[in-house]
C-alpha positions in Angstrom: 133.4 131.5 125.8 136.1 128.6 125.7 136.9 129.5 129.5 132.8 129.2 130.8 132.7 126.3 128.9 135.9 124.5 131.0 134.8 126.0 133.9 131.2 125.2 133.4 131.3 122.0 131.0 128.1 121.5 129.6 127.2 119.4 127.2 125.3 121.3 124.9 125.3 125.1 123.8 123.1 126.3 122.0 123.8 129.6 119.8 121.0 131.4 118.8 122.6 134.4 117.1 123.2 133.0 113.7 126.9 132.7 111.9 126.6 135.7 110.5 127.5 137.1 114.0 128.9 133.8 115.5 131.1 133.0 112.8 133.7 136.1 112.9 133.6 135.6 116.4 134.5 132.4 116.2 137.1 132.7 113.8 138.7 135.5 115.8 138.9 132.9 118.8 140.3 130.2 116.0 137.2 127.9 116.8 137.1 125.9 113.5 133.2 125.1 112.7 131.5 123.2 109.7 128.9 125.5 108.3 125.7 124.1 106.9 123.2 125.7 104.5 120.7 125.0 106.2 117.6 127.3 107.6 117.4 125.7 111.0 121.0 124.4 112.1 123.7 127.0 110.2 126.9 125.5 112.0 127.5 122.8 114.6 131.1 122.5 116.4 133.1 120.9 119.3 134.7 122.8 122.3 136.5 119.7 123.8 133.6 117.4 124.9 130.6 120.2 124.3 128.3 120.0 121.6 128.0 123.6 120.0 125.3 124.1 117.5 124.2 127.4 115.9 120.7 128.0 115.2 119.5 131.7 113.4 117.8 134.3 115.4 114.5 133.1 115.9 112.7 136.3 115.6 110.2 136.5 112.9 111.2 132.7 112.0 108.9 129.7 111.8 110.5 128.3 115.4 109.0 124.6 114.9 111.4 123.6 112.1 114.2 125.1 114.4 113.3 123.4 117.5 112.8 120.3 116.2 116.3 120.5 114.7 117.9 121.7 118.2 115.9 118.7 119.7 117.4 116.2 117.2 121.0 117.7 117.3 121.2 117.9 120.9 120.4 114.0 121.2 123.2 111.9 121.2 125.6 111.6 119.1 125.5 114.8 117.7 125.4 113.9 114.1 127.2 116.5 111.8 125.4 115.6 108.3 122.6 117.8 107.5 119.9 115.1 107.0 120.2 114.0 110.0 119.7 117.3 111.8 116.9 119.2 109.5 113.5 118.7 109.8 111.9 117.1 106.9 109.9 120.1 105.0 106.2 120.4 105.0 106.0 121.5 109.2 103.1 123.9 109.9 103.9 126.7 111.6 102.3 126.9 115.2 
């Protein structure tokens, strides 16, 4: 992953596997990440200038809350405090 992201060098990656799989991953490749307890955005991280973000997997999940908080995080600056990135409650689902 590190090397696509040199070679490639987006500026955004988006993870949508959750940290329960992400996370030993990433702590196997000693990729330090702040975890948040939230339901939309569960971790965010830098890979030099990328923007990382871990979302859960979407399946069987309301999506808009999660969108709107992928939407949000990927706008710069990527801001790393929780109220910044989750959707204020009361979204209908679609």
């Amino acid at each position: 992953m590190e090397l696509e992201i040199e070679h490639w060098r987006p500026r955004f990656v988006l993870i949508m596997s959750g940290v329960d799989w992400a996370g030993p991953l990433f702590s196997e490749l000693g990729l330090g990440f702040t975890y948040l307890d939230s339901d939309s955005i569960q971790a965010v991280f830098r890979l030099a200038d990328t923007k990382c973000v871990v979302v859960p997997h979407p399946q069987g999940k309301r999506e808009r809350p999660i969108i709107d908080a992928v939407i949000t995080a990927a706008a710069p600056p990527l801001m790393f405090e929780v109220e910044h990135i989750v959707p204020e409650s009361g979204d209908q689902p679609r």
